[in-house]
N, C-alpha and C positions, 0 to 999 in steps of 0.2 A: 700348864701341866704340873702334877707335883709329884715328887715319891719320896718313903721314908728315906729316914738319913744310912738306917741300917740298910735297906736296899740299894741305895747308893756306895758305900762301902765294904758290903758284901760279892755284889755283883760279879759273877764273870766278864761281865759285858762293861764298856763306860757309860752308863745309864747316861749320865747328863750331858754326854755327846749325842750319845744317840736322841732323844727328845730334843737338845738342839737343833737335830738333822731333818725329826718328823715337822718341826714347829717353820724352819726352814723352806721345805717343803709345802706346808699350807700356805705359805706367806708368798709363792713361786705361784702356786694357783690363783689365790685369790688376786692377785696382782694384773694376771694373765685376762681375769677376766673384769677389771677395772679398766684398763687401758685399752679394751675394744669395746668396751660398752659402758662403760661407768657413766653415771649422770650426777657427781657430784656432790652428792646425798651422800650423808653420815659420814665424810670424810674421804671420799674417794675423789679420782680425779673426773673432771672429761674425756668420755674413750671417744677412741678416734673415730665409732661409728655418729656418734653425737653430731657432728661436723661435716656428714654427708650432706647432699642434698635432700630438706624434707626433715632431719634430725634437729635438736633440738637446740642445738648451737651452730647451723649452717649459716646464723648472719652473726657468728662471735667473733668471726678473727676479719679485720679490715682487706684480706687478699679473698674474702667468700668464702664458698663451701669447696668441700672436695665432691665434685660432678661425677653422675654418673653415666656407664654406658649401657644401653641395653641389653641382654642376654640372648635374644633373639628369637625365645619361645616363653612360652605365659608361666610353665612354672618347671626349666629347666636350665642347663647353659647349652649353646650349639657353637660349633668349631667358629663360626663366623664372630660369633659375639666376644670371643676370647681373642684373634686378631683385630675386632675394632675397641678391642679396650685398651691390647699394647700400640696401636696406633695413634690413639686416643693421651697417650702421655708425651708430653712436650720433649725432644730430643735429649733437653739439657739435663734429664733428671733419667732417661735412661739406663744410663752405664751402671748405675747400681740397683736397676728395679731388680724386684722378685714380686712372685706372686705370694698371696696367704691364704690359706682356705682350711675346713674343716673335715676330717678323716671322710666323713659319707659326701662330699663334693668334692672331694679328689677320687673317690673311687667311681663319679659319673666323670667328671673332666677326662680320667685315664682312657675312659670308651672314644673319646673325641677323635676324627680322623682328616683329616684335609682331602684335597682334591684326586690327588691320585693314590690316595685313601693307604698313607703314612699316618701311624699315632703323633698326636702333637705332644702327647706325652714322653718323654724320653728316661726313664729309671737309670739312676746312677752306677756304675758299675767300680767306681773306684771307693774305697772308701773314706768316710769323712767328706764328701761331696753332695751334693742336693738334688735331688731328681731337678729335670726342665720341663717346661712348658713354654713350646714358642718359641724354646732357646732362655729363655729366664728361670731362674731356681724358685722354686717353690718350700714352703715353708707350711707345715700343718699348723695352725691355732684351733685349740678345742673349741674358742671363745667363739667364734664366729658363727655366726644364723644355719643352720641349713638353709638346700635348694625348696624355694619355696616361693610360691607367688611373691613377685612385690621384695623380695627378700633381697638385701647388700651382704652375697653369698661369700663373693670373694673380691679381696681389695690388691691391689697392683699398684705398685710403686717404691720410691725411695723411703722406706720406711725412716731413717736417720733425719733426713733433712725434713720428713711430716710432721714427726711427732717428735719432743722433744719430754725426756722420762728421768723426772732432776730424784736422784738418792740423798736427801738431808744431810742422814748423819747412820747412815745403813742399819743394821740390825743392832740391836742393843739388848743383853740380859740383865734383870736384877734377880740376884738369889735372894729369898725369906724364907730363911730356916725360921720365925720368931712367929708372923702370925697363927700357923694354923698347926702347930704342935700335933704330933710326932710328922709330919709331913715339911719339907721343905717344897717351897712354892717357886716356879720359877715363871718371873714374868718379861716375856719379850715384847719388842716393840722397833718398829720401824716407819720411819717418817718418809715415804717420799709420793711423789708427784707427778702427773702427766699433763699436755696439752698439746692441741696443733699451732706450730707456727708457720708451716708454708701447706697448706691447700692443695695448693697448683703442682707438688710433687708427686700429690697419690690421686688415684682412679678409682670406683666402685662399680662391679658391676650388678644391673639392677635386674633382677629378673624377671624381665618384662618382654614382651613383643616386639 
């Protein structure tokens, strides 16, 4: 972004925080959706969907792929598909799962009812706390696929111990007042990284039969 030097010290506002803030912000999205889907290319990392089964680094890391479970209908999720996915995660990597999904598949997950037809969804009532599913906190990512045939809708697991999200050298500004006269330029930049190093910590479910 740029803006004159006069609009910079004029301003009501602190221009150059603020544009910090917005550039900030882009840099919080695009990240968002690098780390669940990135393939690499022009500088991004491997996202974690990459690493599923079927994806395109599911034979990258010497522990396999991260497995999936079925969802239990051709192009939706059903209550049953959603306990054989939390059963489906080895004990030891429990205690810290959550779930992660995208705003329009938590709003079908929310319909979800078990046997004597309790929601398994449970809305948080305190605040700063995480709605449940299943009894595990749930977590929205925009990044994630919709409900969709065939689709790795929502992923479960210890996100910490799957994916491993290295920060370089974090955010960095250079000011140029000099290139592009009466405009000061300000170029930001941030170097970091993602990959899976344990597989066997997260679950996908696939939405299949």
């Amino acid at each position: 972004p740029a803006a004159t030097q006069q609009m910079l010290d004029d301003s009501a506002v602190d221009l150059e925080m603020w544009m910090a803030g917005e550039v900030e912000t882009e840099f919080a999205y695009q990240e968002g959706l690098a780390f669940i889907s990135g393939t690499g290319a022009n500088g991004r990392p491997n996202g974690i969907l990459t690493y599923v089964t079927g994806g395109a680094n599911a034979a990258a890391n010497p522990l396999g792929a991260i497995t999936t479970v079925n969802s239990g209908a051709a192009a939706t999720v059903t209550a049953d598909g959603i306990m054989n996915l939390v059963h489906a995660l080895p004990t030891a990597f429990a205690q810290n799962a959550r779930f992660a999904m995208n705003k329009g598949t938590a709003g079908a997950v929310r319909l979800l009812k078990d046997t004597t037809n309790n929601y398994l969804w449970q809305p948080s009532y305190q605040a700063g706390q995480p709605a449940t599913l299943a009894g595990y906190a749930v977590s929205e990512i925009a990044a994630l696929p919709a409900l969709a045939a065939s689709s790795k809708s929502i992923l479960f697991g210890d996100f910490a111990r799957t994916y491993l999200i290295v920060d370089r050298i974090g955010t960095r500004v250079l000011r140029d007042p000099y290139t592009n006269k009466p405009f000061v330029m300000f170029y930001t930049t941030k170097r970091v990284g993602g990959a899976v190093v344990n597989p066997e910590a997260m679950k996908a479910l696939n939405t299949s039969v």
